[in-house]
N, C-alpha and C positions, 0 to 999 in steps of 0.2 A: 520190304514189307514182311510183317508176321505172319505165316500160312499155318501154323503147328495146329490151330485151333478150328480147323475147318474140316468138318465131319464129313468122311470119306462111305461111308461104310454103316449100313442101318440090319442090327437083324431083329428078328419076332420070333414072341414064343408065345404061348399061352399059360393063360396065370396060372390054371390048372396043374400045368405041368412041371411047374420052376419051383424048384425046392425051396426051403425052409434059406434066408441069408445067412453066413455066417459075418460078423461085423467082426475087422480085424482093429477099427475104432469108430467114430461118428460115422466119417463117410466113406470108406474104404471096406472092400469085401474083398472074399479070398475067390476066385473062380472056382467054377464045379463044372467039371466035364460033362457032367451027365445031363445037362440041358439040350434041349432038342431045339437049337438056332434053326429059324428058316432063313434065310437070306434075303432084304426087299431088292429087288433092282431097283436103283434109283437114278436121277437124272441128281449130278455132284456136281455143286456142291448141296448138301444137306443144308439145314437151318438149327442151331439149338441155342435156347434162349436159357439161363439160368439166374434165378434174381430171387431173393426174401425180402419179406417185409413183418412188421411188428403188426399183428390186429388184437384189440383189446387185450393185449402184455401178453399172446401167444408168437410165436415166431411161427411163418410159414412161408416153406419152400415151395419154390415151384421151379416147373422145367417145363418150355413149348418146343417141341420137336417138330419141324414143318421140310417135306420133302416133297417131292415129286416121282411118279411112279408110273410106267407102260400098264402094268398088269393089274386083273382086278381083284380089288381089297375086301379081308376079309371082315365081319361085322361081331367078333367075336373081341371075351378079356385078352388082352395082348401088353405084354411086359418087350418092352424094347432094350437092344442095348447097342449104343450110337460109337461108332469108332470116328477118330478121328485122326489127322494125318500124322501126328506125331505117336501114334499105338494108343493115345490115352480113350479108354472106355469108360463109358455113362450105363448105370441101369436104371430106363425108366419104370417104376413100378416095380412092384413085389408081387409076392402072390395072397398080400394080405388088403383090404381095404383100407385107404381109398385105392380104385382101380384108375389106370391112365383112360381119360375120355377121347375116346379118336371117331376125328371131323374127316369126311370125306367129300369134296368137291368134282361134281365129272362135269368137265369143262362143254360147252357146243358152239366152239370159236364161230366167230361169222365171215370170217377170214384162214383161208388155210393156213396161213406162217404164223399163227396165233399158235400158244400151246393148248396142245389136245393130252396131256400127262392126267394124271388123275392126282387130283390137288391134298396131299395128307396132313393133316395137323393133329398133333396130337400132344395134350397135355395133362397135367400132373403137380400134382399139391399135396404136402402131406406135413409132419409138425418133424418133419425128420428131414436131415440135408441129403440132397439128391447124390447118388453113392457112383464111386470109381469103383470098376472092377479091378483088382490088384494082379496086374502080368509079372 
């Protein structure tokens, strides 16, 4: 089996805070230390979904990021950036508009062996192709 592409590794930041991208081309950016990652703890493997489609001769990107989490989620703009098992990194979101929308579900199993995780989705669309951070 193929495991490379299985997201290991989720952090946040706030859009606020994420500098300006430098684009090394379409979807490729250069890292910048100076971003302030929080770390999510996550229940791995992660979920990240990436697909375009054509709507009236515009092309648009999108990315669904879906994890699971112990701890409680913050309700603020939040630019993700998703690692995955092979090093290769995802930035969901800029710090420009459109902002990533993030779905949170708190679970009230009726059964204890059911998951009691805090359920995160979060997605993103934009006329731009969803960017690798370049390591």
């Amino acid at each position: 089996m193929h495991y490379s592409n299985v997201i290991i590794s989720i952090d946040r930041c706030l859009a606020s805070d994420m500098p300006d991208v430098l684009r090394t081309s379409s979807r490729v950016i250069i890292p910048m230390d100076a971003i302030p990652w929080i770390p999510i703890p996550i229940k791995v493997p992660a979920s990240l979904n990436i697909s375009d489609k054509l709507d009236n001769g515009q092309r648009i990107y999108s990315a669904q990021l879906a994890f699971k989490t112990p701890s409680d989620y913050p309700r603020e703009r939040m630019v993700y950036r998703a690692t995955a098992v092979n090093g290769k990194q995802y930035l969901i979101g800029t710090r420009e508009r459109p902002f990533p929308v993030t779905s949170v579900v708190e679970p009230h199993p009726d059964r204890i062996t059911d998951n009691q995780l805090l359920e995160v989705t979060v997605t993103f669309s934009s006329a731009y192709k969803i960017l690798y951070i370049a390591g």
